[in-house]
DRENKOLKOL-869948 format. One line per 8 residues: number of its first residue (from 0); for each residue x, y, z of C-alpha. Coordinates in Angstrom, 3 decimals. Layout:
# DRENKOLKOL-869948
NUM> X:Y:Z ~ ...
This chain:
# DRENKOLKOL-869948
0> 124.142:120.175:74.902 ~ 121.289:117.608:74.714 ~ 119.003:117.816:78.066 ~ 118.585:114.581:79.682 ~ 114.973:114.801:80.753 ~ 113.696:113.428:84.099 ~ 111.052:111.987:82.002 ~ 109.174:110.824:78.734
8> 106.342:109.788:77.295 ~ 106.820:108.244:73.461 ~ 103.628:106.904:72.436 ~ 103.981:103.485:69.618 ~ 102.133:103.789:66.270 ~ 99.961:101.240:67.655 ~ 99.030:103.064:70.680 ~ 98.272:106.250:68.642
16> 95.925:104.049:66.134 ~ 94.461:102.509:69.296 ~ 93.044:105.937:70.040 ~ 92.372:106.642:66.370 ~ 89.850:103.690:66.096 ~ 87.922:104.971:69.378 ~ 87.804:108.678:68.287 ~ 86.033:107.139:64.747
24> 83.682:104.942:66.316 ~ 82.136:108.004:68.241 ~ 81.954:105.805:71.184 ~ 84.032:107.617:74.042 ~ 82.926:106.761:76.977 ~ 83.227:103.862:79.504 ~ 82.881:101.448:76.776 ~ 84.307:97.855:75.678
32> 88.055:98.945:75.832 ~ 87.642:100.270:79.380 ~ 85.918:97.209:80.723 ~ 88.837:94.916:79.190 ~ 91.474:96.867:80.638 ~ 89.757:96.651:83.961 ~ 89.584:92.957:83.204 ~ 93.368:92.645:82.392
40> 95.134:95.254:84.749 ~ 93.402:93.295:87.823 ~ 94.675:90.105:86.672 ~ 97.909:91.394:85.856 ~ 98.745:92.387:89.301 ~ 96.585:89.680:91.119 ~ 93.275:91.073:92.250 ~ 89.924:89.921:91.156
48> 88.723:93.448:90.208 ~ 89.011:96.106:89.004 ~ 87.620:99.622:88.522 ~ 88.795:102.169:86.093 ~ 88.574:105.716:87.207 ~ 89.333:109.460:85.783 ~ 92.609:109.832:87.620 ~ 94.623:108.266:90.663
56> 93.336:111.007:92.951 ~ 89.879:109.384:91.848 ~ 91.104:106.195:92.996 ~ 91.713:107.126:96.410 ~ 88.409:109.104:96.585 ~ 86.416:106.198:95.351 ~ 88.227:103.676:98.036 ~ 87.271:106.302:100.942
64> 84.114:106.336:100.054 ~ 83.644:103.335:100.173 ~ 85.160:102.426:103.345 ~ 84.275:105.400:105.511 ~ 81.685:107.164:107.659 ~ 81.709:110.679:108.396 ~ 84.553:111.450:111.183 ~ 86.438:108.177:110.530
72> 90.144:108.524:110.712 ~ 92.920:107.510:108.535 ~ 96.242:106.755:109.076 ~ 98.565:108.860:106.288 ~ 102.483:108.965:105.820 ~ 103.486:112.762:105.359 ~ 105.774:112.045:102.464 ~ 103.838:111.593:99.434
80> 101.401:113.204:96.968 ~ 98.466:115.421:98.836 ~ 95.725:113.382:97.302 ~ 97.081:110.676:99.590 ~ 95.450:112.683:102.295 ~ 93.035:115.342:100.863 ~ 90.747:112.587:99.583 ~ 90.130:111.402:103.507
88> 88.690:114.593:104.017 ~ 86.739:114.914:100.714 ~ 85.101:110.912:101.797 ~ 84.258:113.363:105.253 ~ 87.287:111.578:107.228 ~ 89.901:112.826:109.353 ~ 93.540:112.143:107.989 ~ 96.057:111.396:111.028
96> 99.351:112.533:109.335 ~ 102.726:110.245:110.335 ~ 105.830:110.451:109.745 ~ 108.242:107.851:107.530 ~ 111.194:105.619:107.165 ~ 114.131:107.573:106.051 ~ 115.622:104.313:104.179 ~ 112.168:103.611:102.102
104> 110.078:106.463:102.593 ~ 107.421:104.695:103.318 ~ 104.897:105.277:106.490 ~ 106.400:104.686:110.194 ~ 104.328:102.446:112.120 ~ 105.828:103.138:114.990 ~ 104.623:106.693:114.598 ~ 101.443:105.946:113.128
112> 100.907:103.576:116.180 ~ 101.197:106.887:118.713 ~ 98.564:108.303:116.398 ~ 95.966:104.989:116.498 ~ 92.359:106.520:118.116 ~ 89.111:105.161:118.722 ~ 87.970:106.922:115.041 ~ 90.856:105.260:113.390
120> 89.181:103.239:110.919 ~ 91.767:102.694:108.102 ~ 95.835:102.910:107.155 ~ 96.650:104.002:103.564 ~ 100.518:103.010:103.066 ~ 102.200:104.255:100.017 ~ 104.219:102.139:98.210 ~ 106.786:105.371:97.459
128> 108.732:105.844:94.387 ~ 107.684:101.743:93.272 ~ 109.553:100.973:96.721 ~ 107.086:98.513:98.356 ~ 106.097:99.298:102.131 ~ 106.475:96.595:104.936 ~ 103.283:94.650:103.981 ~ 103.791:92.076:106.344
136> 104.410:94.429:108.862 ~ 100.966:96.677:108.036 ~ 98.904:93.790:107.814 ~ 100.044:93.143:111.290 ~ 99.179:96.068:112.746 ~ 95.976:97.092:110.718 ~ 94.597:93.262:112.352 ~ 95.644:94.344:115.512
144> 93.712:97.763:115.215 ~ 90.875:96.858:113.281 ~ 91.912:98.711:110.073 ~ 90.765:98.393:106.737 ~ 93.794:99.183:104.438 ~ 93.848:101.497:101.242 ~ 97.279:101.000:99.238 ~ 98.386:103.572:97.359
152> 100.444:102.485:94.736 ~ 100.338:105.044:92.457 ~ 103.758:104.880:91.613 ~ 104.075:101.182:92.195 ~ 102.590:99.245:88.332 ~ 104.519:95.747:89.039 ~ 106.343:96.032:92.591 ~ 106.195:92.528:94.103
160> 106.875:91.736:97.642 ~ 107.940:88.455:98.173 ~ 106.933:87.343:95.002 ~ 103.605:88.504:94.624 ~ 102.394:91.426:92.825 ~ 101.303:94.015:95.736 ~ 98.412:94.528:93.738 ~ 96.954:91.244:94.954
168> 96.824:92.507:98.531 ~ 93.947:93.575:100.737 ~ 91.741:95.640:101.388 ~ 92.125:97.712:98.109 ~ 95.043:98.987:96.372 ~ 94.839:102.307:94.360 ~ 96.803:103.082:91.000 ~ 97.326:105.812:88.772
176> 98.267:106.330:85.014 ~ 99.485:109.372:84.747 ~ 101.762:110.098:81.655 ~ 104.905:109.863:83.837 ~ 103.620:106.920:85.903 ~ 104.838:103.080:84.461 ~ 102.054:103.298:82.468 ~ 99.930:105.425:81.311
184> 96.520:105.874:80.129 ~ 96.535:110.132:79.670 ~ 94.313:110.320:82.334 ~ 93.524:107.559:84.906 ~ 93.183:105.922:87.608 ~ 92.580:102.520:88.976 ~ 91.120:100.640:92.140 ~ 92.004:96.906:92.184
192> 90.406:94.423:95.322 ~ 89.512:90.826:95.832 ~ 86.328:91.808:97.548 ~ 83.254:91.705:96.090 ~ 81.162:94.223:98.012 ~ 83.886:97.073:97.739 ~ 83.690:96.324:94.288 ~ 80.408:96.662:93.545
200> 80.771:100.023:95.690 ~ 83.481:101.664:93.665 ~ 81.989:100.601:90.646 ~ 78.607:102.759:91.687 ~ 80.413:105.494:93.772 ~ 82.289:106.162:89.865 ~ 78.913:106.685:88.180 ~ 76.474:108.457:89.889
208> 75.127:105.501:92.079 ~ 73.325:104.643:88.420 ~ 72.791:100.754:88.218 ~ 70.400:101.702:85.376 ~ 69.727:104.476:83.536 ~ 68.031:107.166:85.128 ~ 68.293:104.658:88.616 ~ 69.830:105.377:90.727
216> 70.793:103.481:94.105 ~ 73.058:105.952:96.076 ~ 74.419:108.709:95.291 ~ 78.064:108.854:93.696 ~ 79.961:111.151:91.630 ~ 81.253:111.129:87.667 ~ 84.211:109.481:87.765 ~ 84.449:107.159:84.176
224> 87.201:106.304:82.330 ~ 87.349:107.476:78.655 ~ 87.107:104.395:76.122 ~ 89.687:106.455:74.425 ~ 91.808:106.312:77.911 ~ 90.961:102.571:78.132 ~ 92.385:102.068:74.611 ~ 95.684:103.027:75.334
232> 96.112:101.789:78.863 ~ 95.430:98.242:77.022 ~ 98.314:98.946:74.761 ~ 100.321:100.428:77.501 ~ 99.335:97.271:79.806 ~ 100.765:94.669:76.741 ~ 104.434:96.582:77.358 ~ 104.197:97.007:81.485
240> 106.955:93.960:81.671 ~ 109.158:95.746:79.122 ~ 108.833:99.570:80.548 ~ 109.380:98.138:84.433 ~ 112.465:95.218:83.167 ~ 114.249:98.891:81.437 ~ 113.533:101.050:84.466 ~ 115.040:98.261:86.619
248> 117.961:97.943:84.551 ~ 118.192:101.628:84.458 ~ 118.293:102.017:88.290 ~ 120.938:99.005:88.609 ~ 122.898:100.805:86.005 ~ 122.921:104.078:88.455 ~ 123.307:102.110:91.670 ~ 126.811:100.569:90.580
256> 128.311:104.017:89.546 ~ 126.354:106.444:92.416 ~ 127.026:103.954:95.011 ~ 130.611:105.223:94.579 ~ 129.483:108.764:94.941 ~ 130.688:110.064:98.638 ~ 127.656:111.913:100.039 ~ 124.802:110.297:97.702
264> 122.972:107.778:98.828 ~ 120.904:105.890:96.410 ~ 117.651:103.901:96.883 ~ 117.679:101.181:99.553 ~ 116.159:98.058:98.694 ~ 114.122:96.167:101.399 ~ 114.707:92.327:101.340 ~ 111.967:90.497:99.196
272> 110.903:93.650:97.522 ~ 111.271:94.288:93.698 ~ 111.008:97.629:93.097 ~ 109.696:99.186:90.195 ~ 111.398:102.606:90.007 ~ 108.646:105.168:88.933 ~ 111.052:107.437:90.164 ~ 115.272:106.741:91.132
280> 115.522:108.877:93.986 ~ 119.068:109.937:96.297 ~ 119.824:111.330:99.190 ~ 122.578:114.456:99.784 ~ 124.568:113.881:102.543 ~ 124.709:118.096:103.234 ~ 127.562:117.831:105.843 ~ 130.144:116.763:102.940
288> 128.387:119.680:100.498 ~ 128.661:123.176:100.604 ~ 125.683:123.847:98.185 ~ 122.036:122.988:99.166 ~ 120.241:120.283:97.213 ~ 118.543:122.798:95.331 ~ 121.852:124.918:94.375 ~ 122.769:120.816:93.107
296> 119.598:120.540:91.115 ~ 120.839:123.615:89.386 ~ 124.643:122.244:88.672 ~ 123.087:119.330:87.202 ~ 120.660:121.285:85.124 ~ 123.896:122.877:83.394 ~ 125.342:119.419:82.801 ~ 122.476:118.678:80.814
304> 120.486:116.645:83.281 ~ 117.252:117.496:84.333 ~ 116.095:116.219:87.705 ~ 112.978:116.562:90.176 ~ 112.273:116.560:93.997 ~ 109.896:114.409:95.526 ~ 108.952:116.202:97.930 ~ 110.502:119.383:98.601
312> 107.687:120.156:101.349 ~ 106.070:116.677:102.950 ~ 102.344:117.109:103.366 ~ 102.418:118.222:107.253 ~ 104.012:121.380:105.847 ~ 101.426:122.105:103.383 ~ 99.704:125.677:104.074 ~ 95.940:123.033:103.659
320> 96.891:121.125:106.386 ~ 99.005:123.701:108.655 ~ 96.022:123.505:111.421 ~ 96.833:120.410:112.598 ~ 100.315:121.339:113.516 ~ 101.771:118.048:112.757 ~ 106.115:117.742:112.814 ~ 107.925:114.618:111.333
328> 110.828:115.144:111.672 ~ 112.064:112.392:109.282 ~ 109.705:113.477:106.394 ~ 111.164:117.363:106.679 ~ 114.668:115.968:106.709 ~ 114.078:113.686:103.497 ~ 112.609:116.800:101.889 ~ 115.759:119.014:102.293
336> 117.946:115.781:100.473 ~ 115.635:114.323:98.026 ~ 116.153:114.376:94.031 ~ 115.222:112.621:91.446 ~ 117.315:111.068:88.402 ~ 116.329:110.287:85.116 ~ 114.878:106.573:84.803 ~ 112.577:106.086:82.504
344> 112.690:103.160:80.288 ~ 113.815:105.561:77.103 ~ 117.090:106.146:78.295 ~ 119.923:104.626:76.623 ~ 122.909:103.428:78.554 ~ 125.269:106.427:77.141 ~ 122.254:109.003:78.599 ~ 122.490:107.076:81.984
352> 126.423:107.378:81.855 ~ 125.844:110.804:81.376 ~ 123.607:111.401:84.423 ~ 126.375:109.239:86.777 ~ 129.391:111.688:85.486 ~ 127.308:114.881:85.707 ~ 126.639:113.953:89.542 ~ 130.058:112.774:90.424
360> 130.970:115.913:88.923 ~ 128.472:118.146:90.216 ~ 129.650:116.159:93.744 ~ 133.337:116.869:93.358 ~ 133.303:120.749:92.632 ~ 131.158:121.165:96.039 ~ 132.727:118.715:98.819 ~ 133.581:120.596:101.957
């Protein structure tokens, strides 16, 4: 039986000469391909700039950096990639760990507000899964606190809230390319603002603090883009529409037949948000199952469909961050429910019926 995999990465012939022409012209670093697609990703999702890192975890680094001072605190949902939180501490803050939503996944303010010190400094909301956070209501509370905010939309290439791309919003939103993100440029990462100053920051924090050779104005780490990176993320960017338009219809596709599914729930929607579905994620209901979510990763697996969790242990949990004896309780139930489906735009609609009759199989040989 064919595997279904969770995902995939098919590069065009394009894409592959793309690289081709920057591995013959010797020229491999931080060149003219890196500082278009800087150019172009910021306009594509609304910001002014843009600054092309290494990697996402980069990103976030760079943006902390640039915002904090030694002993600042952040405010950081629990249920999301470590680098989320790590890099706080690497820029010498503090990160406050909250809990989340259980219907987006996305940081609790309510919880985060319990947390709010005089060292809070900044809020970095994830936009989880391509599910965009409550941006009206962060902005809201980050101007009634003072807060800078860092987005971390790492998983989010084309959500819109409300119309509008939520890479447009402030203080600075963080990206990653990733071979299974929406895009990919191998490696990468990307920090996108309107602000001039932060800017100029990341783009010095990236590269040693250099503005010229050998000068250097503060000190900063090596965190360039490779022109051969920056080649394909600009052939990656010209097909961003297409991958997100198949990933949508993909997760529509899985809604309809899932949302028939007794004990799986699949991914709630906010109002005004257009998600982007880096990853089609459901929740077990484990009162109408007598197998755990992992026994039902395994059932699936010998359907032919692979799957992933996101997370199976939210960051308060982690062994790094077990000092701080944080609970969420919300976060740590998520974690004991969560898969993830095949999405990605290379599915075919026979591949995706496949995955919806493997769960309602899977489903039906282990109600209670």
């Amino acid at each position: 039986m064919k595997m279904i995999p969770v995902a995939s990465v098919k590069l065009t012939d394009a894409e592959i000469a793309a690289m081709e022409a920057v591995l013959r012209s010797g020229h491999l670093i931080s060149g003219e391909a890196v500082r278009t697609l800087e150019e172009r990703f910021a306009r594509q999702v609304g910001a002014a700039y843009g600054v092309a890192v290494s990697s996402g975890t980069a990103a976030l680094h760079v943006a902390y950096l640039a915002l904090l001072e030694p002993g600042d605190e952040v405010l950081v949902p629990v249920f999301t990639h470590i680098s989320t939180a790590s890099m706080v501490h690497f820029a010498g803050g503090k990160a406050v760990l909250c809990d989340v939503d259980r219907k987006t996944f996305t940081i609790s303010l309510e919880d985060a507000a319990r947390k709010v010190t005089g060292r809070t400094r900044a809020i970095a909301p994830v936009h989880l899964f391509g599910n965009a956070c409550d941006l009206e209501g962060i902005q809201r509370f980050a101007a009634e606190h003072n807060l800078k905010i860092v987005w971390d939309a790492a998983q989010a290439h084309g959500t819109r809230y409300d119309g509008r791309d939520i890479g447009s919003f402030a203080d600075c939103v963080t990206y990653s390319f990733y071979p299974t993100k929406n895009m990919t440029t191998g490696e990468g990462g990307m920090l996108v603002t309107n602000d001039e100053k932060l800017y100029e920051r990341g783009k010095l924090l990236r590269g040693h603090g250099q503005t010229r050779k050998y000068y250097h104005e503060s000190l900063g780490l090596n965190y360039r883009m490779m022109e051969v990176s920056g080649a394909l993320g600009l052939e990656q960017l010209k097909r961003l529409d297409e991958f997100i338009a198949r990933r949508r219809h993909n997760a529509d596709f899985l809604s309809k037949r899932l949302g028939k599914v007794e004990g799986v729930s699949v991914p709630f929607i906010p109002e005004g948000v257009e998600h982007s579905f880096h990853q089609y994620s459901i929740l077990l209901d484990l009162d109408r199952f007598k197998c755990s979510r992992d026994e039902f990763v395994a059932e699936l697996r010998t359907e032919g469909v692979e799957t992933a969790v996101h997370y199976p242990r939210p960051v308060n949990l982690q062994p790094a961050f077990a000092a701080d004896q944080v609970r969420a309780p919300n976060a740590e139930w998520l974690s004991e429910r969560i898969m993830s489906l095949p999405v990605h735009p290379a599915l075919t609609d026979a591949d995706l019926d496949r995955v919806c009759s493997a769960v309602a199989e899977v489903a039906r040989r282990n109600y209670r």
